[in-house]
C-alpha positions as CSV (number, residue, x, y, z in Angstrom):
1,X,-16.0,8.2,22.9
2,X,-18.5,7.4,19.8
3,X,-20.5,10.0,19.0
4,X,-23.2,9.9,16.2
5,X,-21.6,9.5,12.8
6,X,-22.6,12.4,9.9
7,X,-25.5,12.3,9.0
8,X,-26.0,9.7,6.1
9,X,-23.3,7.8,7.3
10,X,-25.2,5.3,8.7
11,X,-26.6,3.5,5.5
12,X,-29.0,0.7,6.9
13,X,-29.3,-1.3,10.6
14,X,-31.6,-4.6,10.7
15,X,-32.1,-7.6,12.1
16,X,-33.6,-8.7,8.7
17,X,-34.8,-7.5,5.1
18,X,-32.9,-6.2,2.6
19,X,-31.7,-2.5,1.7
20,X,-33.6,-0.4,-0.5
21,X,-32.4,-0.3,-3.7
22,X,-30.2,-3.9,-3.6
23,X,-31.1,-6.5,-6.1
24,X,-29.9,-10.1,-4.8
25,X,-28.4,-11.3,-7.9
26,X,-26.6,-8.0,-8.4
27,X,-22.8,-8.1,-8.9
28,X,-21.0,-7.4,-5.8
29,X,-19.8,-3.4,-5.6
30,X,-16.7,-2.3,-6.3
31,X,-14.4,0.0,-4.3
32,X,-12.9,3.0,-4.7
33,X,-9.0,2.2,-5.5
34,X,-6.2,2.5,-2.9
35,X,-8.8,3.5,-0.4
36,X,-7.8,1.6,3.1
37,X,-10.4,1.5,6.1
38,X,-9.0,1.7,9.4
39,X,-10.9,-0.9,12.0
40,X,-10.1,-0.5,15.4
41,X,-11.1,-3.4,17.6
42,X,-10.9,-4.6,21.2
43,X,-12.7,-7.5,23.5
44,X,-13.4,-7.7,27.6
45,X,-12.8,-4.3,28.2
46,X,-14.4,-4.3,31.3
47,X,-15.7,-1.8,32.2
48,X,-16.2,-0.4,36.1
49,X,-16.6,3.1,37.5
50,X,-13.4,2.9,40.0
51,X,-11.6,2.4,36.3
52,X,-13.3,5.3,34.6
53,X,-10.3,7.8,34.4
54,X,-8.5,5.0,32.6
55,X,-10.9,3.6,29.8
56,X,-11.0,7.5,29.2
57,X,-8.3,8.1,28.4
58,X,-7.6,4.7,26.4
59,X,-10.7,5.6,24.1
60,X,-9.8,9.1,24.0
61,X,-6.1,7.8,22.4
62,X,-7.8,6.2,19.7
63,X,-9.2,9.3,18.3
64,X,-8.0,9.9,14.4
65,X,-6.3,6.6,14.3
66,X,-9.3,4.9,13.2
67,X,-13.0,5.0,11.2
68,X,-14.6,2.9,13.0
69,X,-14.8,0.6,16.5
70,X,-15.5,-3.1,17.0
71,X,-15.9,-3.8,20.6
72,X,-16.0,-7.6,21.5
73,X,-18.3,-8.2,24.2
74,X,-17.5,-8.3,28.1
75,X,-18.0,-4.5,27.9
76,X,-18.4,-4.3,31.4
77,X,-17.2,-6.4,34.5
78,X,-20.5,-7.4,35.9
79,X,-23.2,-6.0,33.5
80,X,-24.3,-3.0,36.0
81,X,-25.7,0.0,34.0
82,X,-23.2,2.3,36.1
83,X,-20.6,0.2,34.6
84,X,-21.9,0.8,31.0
85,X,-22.2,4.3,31.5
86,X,-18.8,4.6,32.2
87,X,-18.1,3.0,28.7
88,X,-20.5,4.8,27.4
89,X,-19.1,8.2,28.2
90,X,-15.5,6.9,26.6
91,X,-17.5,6.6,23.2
92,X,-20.1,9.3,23.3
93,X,-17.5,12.2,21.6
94,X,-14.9,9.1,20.2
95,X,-16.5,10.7,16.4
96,X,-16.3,7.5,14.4
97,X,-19.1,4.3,14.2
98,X,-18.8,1.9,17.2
99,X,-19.9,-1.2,16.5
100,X,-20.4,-3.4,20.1
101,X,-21.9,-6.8,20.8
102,X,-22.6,-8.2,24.4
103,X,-20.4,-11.0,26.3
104,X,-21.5,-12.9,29.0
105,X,-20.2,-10.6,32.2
106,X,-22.8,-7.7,30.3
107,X,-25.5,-10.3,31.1
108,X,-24.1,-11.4,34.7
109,X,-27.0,-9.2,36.0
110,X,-29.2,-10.2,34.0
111,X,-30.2,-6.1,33.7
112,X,-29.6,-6.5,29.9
113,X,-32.0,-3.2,29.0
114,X,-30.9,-1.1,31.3
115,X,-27.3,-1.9,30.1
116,X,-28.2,-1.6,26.4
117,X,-29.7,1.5,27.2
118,X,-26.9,3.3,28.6
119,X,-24.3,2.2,26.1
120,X,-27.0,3.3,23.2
121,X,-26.9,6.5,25.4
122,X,-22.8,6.9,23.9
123,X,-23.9,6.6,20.7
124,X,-22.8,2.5,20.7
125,X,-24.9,0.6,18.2
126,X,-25.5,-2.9,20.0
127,X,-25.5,-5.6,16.9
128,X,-27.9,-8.2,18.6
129,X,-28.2,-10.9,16.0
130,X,-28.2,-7.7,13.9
131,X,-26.7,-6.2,11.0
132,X,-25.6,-2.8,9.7
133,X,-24.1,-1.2,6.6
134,X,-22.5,2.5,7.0
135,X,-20.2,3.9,4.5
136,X,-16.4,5.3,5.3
137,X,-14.5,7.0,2.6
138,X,-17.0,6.1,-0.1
139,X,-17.2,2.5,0.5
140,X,-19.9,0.4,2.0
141,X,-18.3,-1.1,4.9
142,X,-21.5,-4.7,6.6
143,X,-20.5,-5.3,10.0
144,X,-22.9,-8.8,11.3
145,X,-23.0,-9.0,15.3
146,X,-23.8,-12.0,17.4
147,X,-22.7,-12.2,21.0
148,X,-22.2,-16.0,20.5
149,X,-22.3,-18.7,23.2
150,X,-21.1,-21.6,25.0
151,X,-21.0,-25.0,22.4
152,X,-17.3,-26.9,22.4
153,X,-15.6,-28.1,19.2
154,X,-14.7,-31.9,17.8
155,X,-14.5,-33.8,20.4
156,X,-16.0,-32.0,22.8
157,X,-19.5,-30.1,21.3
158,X,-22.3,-29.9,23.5
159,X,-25.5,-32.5,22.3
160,X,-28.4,-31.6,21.0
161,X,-29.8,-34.4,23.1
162,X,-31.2,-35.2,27.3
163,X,-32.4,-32.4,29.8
164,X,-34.4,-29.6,28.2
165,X,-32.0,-27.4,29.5
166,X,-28.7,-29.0,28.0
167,X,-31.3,-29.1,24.1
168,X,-32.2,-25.2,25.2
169,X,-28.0,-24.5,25.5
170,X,-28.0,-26.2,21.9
171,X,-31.1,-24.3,20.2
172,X,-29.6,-21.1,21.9
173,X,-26.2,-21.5,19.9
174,X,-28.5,-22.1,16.7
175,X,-30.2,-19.2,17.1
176,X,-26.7,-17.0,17.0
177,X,-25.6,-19.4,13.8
178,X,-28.7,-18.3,11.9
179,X,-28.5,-15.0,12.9
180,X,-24.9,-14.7,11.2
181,X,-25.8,-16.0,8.2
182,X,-28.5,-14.1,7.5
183,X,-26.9,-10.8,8.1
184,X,-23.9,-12.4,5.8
185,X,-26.7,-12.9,3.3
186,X,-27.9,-8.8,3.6
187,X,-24.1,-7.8,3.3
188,X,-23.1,-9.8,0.8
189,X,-23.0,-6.6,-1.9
190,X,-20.8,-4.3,0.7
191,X,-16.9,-4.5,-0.9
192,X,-16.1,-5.2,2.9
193,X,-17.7,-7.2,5.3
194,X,-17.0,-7.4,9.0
195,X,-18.3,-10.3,11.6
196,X,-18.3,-9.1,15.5
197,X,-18.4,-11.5,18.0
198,X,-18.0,-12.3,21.5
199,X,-17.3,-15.9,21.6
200,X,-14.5,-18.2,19.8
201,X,-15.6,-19.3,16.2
202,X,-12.1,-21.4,15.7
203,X,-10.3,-23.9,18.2
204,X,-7.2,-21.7,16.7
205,X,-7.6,-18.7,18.3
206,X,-7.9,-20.6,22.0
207,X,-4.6,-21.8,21.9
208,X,-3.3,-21.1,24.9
209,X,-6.4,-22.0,27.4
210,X,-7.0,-24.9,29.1
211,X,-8.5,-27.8,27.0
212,X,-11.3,-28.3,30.0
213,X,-13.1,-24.9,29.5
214,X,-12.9,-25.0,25.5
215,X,-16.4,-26.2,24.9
216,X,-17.8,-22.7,27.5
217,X,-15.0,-20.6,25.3
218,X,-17.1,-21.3,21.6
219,X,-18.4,-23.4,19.3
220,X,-17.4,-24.3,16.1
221,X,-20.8,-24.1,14.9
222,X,-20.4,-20.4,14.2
223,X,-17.6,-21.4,11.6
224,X,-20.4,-22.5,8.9
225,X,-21.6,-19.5,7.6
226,X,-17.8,-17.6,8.2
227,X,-17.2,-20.3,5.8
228,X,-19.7,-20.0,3.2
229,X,-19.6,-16.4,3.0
230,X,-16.2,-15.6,3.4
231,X,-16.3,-12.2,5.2
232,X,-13.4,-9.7,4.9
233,X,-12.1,-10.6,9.0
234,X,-14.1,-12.0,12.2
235,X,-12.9,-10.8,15.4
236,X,-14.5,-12.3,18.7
237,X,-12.9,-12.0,22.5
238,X,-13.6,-14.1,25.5
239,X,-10.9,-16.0,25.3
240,X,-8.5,-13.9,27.8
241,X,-5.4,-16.7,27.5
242,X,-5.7,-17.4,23.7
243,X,-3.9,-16.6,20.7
244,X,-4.3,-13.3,18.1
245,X,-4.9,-15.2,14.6
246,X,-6.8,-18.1,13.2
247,X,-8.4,-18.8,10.3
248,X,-11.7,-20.2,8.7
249,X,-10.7,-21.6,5.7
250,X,-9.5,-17.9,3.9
251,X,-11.8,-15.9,6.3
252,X,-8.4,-14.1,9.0
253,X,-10.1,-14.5,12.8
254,X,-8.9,-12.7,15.1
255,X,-8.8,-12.7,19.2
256,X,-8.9,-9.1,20.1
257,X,-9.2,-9.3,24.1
258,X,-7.5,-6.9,25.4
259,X,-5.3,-9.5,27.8
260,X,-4.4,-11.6,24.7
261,X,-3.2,-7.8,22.7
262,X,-1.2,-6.4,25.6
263,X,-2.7,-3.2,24.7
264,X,-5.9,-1.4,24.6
265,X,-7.1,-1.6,20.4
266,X,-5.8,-3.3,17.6
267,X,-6.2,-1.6,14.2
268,X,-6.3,-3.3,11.6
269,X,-5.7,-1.7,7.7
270,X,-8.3,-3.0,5.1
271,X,-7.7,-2.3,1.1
272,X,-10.6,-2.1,-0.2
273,X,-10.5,-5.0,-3.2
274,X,-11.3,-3.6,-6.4
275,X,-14.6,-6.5,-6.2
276,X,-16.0,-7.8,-3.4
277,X,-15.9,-11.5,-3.5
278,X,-18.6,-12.8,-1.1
279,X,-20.5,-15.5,-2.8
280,X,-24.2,-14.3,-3.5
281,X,-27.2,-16.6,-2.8
């Protein structure tokens, strides 16, 4: 369904350094007035070739009812190419941005190029620890992407300390939490800025799941830089029994799996602000 935007729409993509032309200390941009971007987003949708007729026409639905797409993570049911390409084929003519990040079941395989080629085949742009700034309706809209990982919350976070493998689970998570802040950092300017992940940043959006698998469902960790840099929204899915809203401090997060909506998208309407707030460092 998501075809290559217009040319020029697609302002900057890294995984570091700063866009052309942006000072650090410059005063966050202003948006146009009145103008309101329309975000679709969706987690775990799953993806498999005996369901191809109906992600089809779920994507195909969504056409003209938004600018751009979020997609969560779990993008396919056991990370087999086949299964992206089905996705893949949903976004290729969608004609907005999709924006998609990895979840565990796109890894299950462990066939991670092959799948990240044939979703880049639709025209999905994979945010792997990655950033990217593309403009809708004259405003610069930063999306950040980290797929996330396992870590727990208080009470139950996983210890930087024992095996090498249990310290390698802990550096892992660190590398995602650095990864987010940076691209906060290279979005700061952009009036709105969007974080995409696949798992839980909040305890508040797992209500509803069972307290023994919270610490593989997210870690809290991610929260610091959400935090610091106050972002317009997070979404993040994974968390197939949780709940829809949460918060970081005044940053909205949002569960957007598809079993927690009830339905395939959710799209959310963002005013521009007349400033951007994002601190700048």
């Amino acid at each position: 369904m998501a075809g290559t935007p217009a040319a020029g729409a697609l302002a900057a993509v890294g995984a570091a350094g700063r866009r052309e032309g942006m000072e650090p200390d410059a005063p966050p941009a202003a948006g146009p007035p009145g103008v309101v971007v329309r975000v679709a987003a969706a987690g775990d949708v799953h993806c498999r070739e005996d369901h191809r007729d109906q992600a089809l026409a779920a994507f195909a639905a969504l056409r003209g009812r938004a600018d751009l797409l979020l997609l969560a993570g779990d993008l396919t049911t056991h990370g087999d190419p086949a299964q992206a390409a089905v996705l893949a084929d949903a976004c290729r003519d969608l004609g907005m941005p999709v924006f998609a990040v990895l979840g565990n079941h796109d890894w299950h395989l462990d066939r991670h190029d092959e799948v990240c080629a044939a979703l880049r085949d639709g025209g999905i742009r994979l945010l792997e620890r990655a950033w990217a700034v593309i403009e809708v309706g004259g405003v610069e809209v930063g999306v950040v992407g980290v797929k996330g990982f396992v870590g727990g919350f208080a009470g139950s976070h996983l210890p930087d300390f024992g095996e090498p493998l249990l310290r390698e689970v802990y550096r892992e998570g660190g590398r995602d939490v650095e990864a987010l802040d940076r691209g906060l950092r290279e979005i700061a300017l952009c009036p709105l800025r969007l974080v995409l992940l696949h798992y839980a940043p909040t305890l508040e959006t797992l209500e509803g799941e069972q307290e023994g698998i919270l610490a593989f469902l997210g870690t809290d960790r991610l929260a610091a830089p959400i935090a610091e840099h106050e972002p317009t929204l997070a979404v993040h899915g994974h968390a197939h029994a949780g709940s829809f809203a949460g918060r970081i401090g005044s940053v909205p997060i949002y569960n957007v799996s598809v079993p927690v909506l009830g339905r395939d998208f959710h799209v959310f309407e963002l005013r521009v602000p007349e400033q951007a707030a994002a601190p700048i460092h």
